[in-house]
C-alpha positions in Angstrom: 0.0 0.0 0.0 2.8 2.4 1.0 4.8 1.7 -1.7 2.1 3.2 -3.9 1.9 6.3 -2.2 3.9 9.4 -4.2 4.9 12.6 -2.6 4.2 15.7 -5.1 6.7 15.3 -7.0 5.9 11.5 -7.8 8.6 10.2 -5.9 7.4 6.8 -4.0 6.9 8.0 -0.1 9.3 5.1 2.2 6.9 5.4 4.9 5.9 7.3 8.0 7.5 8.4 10.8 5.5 7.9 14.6 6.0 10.3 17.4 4.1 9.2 20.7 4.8 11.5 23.7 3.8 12.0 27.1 4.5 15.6 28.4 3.5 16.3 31.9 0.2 17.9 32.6 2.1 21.4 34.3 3.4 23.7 32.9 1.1 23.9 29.8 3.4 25.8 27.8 5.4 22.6 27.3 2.6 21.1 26.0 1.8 24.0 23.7 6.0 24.3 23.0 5.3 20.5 21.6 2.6 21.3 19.6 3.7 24.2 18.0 6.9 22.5 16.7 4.8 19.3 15.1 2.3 21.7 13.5 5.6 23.5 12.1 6.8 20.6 10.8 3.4 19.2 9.2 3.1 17.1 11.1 -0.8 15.6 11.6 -2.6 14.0 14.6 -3.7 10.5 14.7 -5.1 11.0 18.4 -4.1 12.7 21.2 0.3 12.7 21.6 0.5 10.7 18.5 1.8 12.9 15.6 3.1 11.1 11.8 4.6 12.8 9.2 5.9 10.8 6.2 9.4 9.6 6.5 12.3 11.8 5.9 15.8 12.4 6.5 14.9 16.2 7.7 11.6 15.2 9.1 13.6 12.0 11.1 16.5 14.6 12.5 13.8 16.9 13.7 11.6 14.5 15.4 14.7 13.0 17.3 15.6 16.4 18.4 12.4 17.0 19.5 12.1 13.5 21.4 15.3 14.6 23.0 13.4 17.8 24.3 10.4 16.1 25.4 12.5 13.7 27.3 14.7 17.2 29.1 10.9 18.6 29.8 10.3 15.2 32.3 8.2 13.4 29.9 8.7 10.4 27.3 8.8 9.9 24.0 9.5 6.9 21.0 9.7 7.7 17.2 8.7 5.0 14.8 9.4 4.4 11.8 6.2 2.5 10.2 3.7 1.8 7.3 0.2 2.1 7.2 -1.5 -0.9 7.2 -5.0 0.1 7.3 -6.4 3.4 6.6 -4.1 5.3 4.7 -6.6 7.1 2.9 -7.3 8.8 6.2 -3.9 9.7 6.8 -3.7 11.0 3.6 -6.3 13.0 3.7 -5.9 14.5 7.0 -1.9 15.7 5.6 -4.2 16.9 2.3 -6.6 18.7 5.3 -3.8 20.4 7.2 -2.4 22.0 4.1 -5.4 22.9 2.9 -6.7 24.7 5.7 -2.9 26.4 5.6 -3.8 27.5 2.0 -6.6 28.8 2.9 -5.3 31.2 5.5 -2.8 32.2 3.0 -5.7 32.9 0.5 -7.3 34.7 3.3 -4.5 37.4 3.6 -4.0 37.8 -0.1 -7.6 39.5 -0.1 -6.0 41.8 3.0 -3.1 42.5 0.9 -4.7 43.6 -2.0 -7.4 45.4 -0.2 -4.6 46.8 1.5 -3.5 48.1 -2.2 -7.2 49.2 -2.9 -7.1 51.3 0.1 -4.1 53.1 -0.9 -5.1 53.8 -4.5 -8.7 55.5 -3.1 -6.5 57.3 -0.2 -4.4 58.0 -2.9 -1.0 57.2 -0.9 1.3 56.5 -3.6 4.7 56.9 -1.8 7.9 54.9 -1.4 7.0 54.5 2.2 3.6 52.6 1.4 5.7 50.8 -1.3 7.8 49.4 1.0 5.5 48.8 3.6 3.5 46.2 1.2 6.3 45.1 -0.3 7.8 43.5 3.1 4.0 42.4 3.5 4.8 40.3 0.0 7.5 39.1 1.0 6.1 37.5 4.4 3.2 35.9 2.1 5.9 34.5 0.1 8.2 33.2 2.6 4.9 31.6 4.3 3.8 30.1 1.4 7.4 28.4 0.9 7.4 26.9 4.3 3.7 25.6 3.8 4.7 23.9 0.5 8.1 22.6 1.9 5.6 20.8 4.1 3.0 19.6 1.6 4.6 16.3 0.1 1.7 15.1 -1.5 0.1 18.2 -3.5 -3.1 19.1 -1.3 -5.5 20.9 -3.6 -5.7 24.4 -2.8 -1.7 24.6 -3.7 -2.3 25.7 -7.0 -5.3 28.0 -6.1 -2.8 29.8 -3.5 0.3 30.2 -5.7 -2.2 31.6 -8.0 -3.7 34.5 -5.3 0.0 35.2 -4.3 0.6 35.4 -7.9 -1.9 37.6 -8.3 -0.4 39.9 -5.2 2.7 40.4 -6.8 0.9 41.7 -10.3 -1.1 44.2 -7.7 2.0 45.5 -6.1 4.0 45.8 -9.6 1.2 47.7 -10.6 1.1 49.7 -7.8 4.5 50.3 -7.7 4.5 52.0 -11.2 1.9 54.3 -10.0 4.4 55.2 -7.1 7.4 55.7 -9.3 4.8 58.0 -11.7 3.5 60.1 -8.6 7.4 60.7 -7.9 8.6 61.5 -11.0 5.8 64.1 -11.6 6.4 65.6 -7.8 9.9 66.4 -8.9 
């Protein structure tokens, strides 16, 4: 079954990689630290202090770091290495889910960022101050959107919709970036 299973570039995935942890109830952060670093690394939940992400040499490294911290925070943990056996559909889609809704919030601020843009062109603030400003907002889109498909191994579907609305970003600020290099010329 595993064997059949390609990452998004088509390469066959060589299986999953387990993390089952135990983290002790106080402080919370710990818990929060914990799950903070899995969702970082794309990882998905099976159930409750069980987190898979597909096998890896980078994904491997940072789960044994990570089981090393869990262990210097007082609780326990064991990485696996695995296949699916039953249910892989599931686990597939729940990697496909996680992206997705990742996508999504990506797709959410591209509408800020160019309503952003529409609110400068009716307050007519066409200055290099306001073209920098939304250019470093680009480039936080962009480097969010790198990290999110550095974690989506098997192509969840609203990849191409959200390269497409940061796509669509850059046009906006190229074009408003022209406007701002027009206003200046003519206030010289």
């Amino acid at each position: 079954m595993l064997n059949d299973v390609a990452d998004a570039s088509g390469e066959p995935m060589g299986g999953w990689l387990l993390l089952i942890y135990r983290i002790p109830s106080e402080p919370t952060r710990l818990r929060a630290a914990v799950w903070r670093r899995l969702k970082g690394l794309g990882a998905v939940y099976l159930q409750n202090s069980a987190a898979a992400l597909p096998a890896g040499a980078a994904a491997e490294n940072a789960l044994r770091k990570l089981c090393r911290e869990i262990i210097e925070m007082g609780g326990t943990a064991v990485l696996m290495s695995c296949g699916v056996l039953v249910s892989e559909a599931a686990v597939l889609a729940a990697f496909h889910a996680a992206r997705d809704d990742e996508y999504e919030e990506i797709i959410d601020k591209c509408q800020d960022f160019l309503g952003q843009l529409d609110k400068e062109y009716k307050a007519e603030h066409f200055t290099y101050a306001e073209l920098e400003e939304n250019e470093e907002d680009l480039v936080k889109l962009r480097n969010w959107l790198a990290k999110v498909t550095d974690r989506d191994v098997f192509g969840a579907p609203k990849r191409a919709a959200t390269l497409e609305a940061v796509a669509t970003c850059e046009h906006a600020l190229e074009e408003y970036a022209a406007r701002v290099y027009a206003e200046e010329a003519e206030g010289d």
